[in-house]
C-alpha positions as CSV (number, residue, x, y, z in Angstrom):
1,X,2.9,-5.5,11.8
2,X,6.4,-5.6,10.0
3,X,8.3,-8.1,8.2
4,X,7.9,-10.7,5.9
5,X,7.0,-10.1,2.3
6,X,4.1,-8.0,0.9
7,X,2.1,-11.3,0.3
8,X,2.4,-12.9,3.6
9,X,2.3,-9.5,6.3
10,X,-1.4,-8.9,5.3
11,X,-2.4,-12.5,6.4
12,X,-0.3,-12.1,9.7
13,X,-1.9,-9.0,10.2
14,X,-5.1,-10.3,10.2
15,X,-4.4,-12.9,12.6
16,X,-3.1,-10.4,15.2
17,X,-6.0,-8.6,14.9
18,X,-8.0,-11.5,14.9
19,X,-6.6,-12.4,18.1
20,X,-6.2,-9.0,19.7
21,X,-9.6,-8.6,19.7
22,X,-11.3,-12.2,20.0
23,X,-12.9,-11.8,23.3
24,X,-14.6,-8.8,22.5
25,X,-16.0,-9.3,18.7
26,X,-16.1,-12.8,18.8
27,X,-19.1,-12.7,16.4
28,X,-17.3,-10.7,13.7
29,X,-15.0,-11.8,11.4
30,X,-12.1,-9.5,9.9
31,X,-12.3,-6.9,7.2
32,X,-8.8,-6.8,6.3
33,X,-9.0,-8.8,2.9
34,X,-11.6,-6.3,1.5
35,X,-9.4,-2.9,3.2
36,X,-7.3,-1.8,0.0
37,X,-3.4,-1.4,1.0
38,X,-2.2,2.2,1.9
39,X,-0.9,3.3,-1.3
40,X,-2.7,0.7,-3.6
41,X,-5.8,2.6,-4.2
42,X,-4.6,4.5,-7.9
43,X,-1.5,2.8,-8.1
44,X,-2.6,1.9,-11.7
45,X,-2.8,5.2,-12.9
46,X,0.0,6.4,-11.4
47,X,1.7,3.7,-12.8
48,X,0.7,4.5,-16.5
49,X,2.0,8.0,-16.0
50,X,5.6,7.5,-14.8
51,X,6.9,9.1,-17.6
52,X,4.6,12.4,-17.7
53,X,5.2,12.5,-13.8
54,X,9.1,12.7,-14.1
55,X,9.0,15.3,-16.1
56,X,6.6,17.4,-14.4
57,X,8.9,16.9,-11.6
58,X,12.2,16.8,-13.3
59,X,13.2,13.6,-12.2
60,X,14.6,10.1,-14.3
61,X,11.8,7.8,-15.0
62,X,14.1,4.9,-12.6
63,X,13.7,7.6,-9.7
64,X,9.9,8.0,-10.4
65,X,9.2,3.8,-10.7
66,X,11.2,3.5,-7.2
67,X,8.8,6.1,-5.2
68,X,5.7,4.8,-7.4
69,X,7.2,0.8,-5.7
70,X,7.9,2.6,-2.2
71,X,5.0,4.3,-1.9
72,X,2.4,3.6,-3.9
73,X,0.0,6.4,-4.4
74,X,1.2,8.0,-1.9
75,X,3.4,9.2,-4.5
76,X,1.8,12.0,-4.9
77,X,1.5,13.5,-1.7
78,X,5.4,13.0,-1.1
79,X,5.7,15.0,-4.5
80,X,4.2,17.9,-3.7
């Protein structure tokens, strides 16, 4: 699924997948709204470390908040 904003591609997600698959699990609703977003689970506590993390990696803080907003934490893994 791409486009539209963070808010609205989950919900047409759902409804793809919803539809993709209707015939076949017609007696099971979706899981989507209870699967956390790639990149969401620990986003907090990256987050809360921005500052520590640039200077582990020697990086500004601005540079560290726009991975942490691209990718979540997934940070990490691009990181290292």
């Amino acid at each position: 699924m791409a486009g539209g904003k963070l808010t609205t591609y989950r919900s047409m997600a759902e409804d793809a997948v919803n539809f993709a698959v209707a015939e076949q699990f017609a007696d099971r609703e979706s899981l989507t709204d209870r699967l956390p977003l790639l990149g969401g689970q620990g986003y907090g506590e990256w987050a809360s470390r921005t500052d520590e993390v640039a200077a582990e990696h020697n990086l500004p803080p601005k540079t560290v908040k726009r991975l942490l907003g691209r990718y979540g934490s997934l940070m990490g893994e691009l990181l290292s």
